[in-house]
C-alpha positions as CSV (number, residue, x, y, z in Angstrom):
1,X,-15.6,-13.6,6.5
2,X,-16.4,-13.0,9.9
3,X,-15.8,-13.6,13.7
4,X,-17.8,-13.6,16.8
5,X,-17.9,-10.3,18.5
6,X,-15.6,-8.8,15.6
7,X,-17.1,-6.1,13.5
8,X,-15.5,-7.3,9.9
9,X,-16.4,-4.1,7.5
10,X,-18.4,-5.8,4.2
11,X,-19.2,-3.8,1.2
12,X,-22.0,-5.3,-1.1
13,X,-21.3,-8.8,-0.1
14,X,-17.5,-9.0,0.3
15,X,-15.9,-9.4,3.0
16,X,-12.4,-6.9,4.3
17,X,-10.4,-9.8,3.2
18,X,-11.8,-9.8,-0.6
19,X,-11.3,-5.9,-0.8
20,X,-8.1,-6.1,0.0
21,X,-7.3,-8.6,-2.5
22,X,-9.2,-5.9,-5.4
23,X,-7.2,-2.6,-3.9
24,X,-4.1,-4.1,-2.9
25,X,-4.2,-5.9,-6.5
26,X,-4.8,-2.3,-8.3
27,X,-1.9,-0.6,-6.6
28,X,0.3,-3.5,-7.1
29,X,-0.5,-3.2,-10.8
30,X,-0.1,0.5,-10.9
31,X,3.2,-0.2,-9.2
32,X,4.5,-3.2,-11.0
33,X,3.6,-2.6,-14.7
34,X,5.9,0.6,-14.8
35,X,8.6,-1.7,-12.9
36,X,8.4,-5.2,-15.1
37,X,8.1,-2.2,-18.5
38,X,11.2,-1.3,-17.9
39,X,12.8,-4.6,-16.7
40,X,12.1,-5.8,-20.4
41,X,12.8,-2.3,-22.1
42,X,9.0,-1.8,-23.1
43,X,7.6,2.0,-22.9
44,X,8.8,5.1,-21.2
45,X,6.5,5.1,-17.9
46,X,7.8,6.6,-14.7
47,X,8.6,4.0,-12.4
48,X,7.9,4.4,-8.6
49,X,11.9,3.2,-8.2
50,X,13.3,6.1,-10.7
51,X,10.7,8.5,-9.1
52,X,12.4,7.7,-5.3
53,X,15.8,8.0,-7.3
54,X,14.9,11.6,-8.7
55,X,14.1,12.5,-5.0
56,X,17.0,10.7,-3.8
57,X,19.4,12.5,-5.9
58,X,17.8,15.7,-5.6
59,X,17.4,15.8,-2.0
60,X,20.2,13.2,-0.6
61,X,17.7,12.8,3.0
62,X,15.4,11.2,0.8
63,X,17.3,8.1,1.0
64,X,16.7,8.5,5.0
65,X,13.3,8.9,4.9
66,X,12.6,5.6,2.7
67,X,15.0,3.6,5.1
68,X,12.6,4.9,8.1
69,X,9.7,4.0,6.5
70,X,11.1,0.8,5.7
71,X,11.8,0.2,9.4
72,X,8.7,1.2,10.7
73,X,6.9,-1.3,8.0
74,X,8.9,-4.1,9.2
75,X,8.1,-3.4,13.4
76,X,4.6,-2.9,12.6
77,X,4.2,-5.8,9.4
78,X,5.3,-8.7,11.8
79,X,2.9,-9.3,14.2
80,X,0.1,-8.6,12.2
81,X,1.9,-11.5,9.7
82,X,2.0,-13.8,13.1
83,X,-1.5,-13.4,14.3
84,X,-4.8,-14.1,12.9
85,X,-5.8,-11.5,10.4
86,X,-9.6,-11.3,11.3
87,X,-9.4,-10.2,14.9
88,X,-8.4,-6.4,16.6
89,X,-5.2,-7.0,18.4
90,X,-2.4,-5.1,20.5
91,X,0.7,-4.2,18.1
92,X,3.6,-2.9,20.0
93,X,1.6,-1.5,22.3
94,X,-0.8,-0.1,20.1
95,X,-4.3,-1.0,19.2
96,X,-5.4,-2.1,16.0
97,X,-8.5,-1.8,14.0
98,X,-10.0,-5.4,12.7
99,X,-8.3,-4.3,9.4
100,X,-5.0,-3.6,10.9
101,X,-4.9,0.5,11.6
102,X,-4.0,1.7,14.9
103,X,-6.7,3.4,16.7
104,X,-7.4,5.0,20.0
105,X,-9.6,2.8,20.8
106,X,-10.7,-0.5,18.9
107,X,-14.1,-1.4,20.4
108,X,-15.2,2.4,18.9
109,X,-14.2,2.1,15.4
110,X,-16.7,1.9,13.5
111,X,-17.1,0.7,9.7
112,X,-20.7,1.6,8.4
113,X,-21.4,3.6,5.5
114,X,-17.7,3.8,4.4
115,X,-18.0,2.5,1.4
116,X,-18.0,5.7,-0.8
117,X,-14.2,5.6,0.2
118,X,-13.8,2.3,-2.5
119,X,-15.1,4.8,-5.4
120,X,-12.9,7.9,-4.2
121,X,-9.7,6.0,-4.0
122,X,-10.1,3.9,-7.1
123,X,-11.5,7.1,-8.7
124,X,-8.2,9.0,-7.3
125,X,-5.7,6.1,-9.1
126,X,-7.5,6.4,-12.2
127,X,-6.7,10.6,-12.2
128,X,-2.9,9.1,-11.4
129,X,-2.3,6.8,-14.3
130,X,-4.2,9.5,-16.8
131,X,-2.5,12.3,-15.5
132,X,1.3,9.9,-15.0
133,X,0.6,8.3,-18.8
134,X,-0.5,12.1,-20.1
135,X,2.5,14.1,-18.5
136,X,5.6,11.9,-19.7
137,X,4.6,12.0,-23.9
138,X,4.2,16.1,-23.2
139,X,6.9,16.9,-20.9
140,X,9.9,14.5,-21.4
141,X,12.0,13.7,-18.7
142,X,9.5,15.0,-16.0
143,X,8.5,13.2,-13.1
144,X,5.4,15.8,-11.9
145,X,2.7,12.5,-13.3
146,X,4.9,10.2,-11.0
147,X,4.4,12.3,-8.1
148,X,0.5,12.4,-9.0
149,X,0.0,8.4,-9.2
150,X,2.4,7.1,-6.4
151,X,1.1,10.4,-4.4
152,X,-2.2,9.3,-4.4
153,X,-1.9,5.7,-3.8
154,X,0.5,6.6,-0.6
155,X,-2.5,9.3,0.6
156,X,-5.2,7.2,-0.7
157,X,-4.1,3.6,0.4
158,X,-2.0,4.7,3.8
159,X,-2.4,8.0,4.8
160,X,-6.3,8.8,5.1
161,X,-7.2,5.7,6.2
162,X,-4.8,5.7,9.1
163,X,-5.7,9.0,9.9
164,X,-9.6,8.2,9.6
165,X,-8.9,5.4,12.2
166,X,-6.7,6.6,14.8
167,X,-8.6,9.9,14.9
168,X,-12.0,9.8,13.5
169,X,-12.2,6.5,14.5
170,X,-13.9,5.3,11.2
171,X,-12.8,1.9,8.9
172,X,-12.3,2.1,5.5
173,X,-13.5,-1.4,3.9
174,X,-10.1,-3.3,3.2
175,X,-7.7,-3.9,5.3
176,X,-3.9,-2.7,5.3
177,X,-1.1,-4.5,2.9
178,X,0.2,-7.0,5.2
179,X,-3.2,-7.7,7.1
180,X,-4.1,-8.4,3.2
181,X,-1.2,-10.8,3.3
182,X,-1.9,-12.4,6.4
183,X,-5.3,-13.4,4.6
184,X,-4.1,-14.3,1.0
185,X,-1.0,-16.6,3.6
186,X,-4.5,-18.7,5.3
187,X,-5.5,-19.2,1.8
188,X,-2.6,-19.8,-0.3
189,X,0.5,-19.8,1.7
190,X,3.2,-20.1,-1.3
191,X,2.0,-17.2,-3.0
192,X,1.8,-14.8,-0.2
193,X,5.8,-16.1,0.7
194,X,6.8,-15.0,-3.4
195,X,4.6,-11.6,-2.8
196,X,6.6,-10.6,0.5
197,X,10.0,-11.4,-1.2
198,X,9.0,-9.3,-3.9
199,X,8.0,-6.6,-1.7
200,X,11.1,-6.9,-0.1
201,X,12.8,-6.9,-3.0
202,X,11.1,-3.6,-4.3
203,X,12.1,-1.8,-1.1
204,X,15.9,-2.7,-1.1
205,X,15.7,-1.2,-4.6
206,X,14.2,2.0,-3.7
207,X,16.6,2.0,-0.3
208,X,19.5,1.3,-2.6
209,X,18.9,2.5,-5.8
210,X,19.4,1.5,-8.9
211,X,20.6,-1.8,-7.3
212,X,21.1,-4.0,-8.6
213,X,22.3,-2.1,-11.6
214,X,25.2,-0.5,-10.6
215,X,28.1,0.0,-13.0
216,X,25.0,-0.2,-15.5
């Protein structure tokens, strides 16, 4: 997918918006599985909710840190939701990258020859769900493989990429989450609506949890 005069990052013949789709889908999955596993009482996986719990109850600030962030998502996740998803824009008085990072300077950004970064972040989840699947059986009641899998998606999926934009001013190849959702709502509208709900959903219940099971 591409525009005239905008630099859209493609990696072996897919285009920002179809990587997004692939990584988003992965950390969704490495997310969600643990979450819908314990909905329905199957296996003993950390969850990304109970993990923010531990913290939560261990360090009571937590909780004021995930509402921040929360914040900060919404202010920045709007009006990349409201605009087209192919083109660098202004977000509240920031530039953006083409896949939705804010950078020093857009027109300098430049995508070529990143994408190693695809195998060293997919690479990096696969070490988290080996190392979050291997640490529960042997250590009961730890969290440690937790940390490792939702650590690595927040570094590997948020973190490094902003930082290799605003400073370096390098692209990975897919865009950010809701840049991602501003593509999947072009193409089919319904599904992207259910996916922000749930995402809404998911961060109420890291904000508030365990709601909605108090009294449990």
């Amino acid at each position: 997918m591409s525009e005239v005069g905008v630099d859209v990052p493609a990696v072996r013949g897919w285009s920002a918006e179809y990587w997004g789709y692939l990584m988003w889908g992965l950390a969704a999955l490495a997310i969600a599985g643990p979450e819908l596993a314990s909905v329905f009482g199957v296996g003993d996986w950390p969850t990304i909710s109970a993990t923010v719990g531990h913290l939560e109850a261990a360090h009571s600030w937590v909780r004021l840190v995930v509402v921040f962030v929360i914040v900060v998502l919404g202010y920045y996740a709007v009006p990349q939701l409201l605009s087209h998803p192919a083109r660098p824009r202004i977000v509240p008085g920031q530039q953006t990258t083409v896949n939705g990072r804010a950078t020093r300077d857009a027109e300098a950004v430049r995508s070529a020859g990143m994408g190693w970064y695809l195998v060293v972040a997919i690479a990096g989840l696969v070490v988290g769900l080996v190392v979050a699947a291997g640490a529960r059986p042997l250590h009961p009641g730890t969290y440690a493989g937790a940390y490792v899998l939702y650590g690595l998606i927040a570094v590997l999926w948020v973190i490094v990429p902003s930082v290799l934009a605003m400073f370096f001013a390098r692209e990975v190849p897919f865009p950010t989450l809701f840049r991602t959702i501003g593509y999947l709502e072009r193409r089919a509208h319904p599904v992207a609506a259910i996916i922000l709900a749930l995402l809404v959903i998911l961060l109420l219940h890291l904000a508030f949890y365990p709601w909605p099971r108090y009294g449990s």
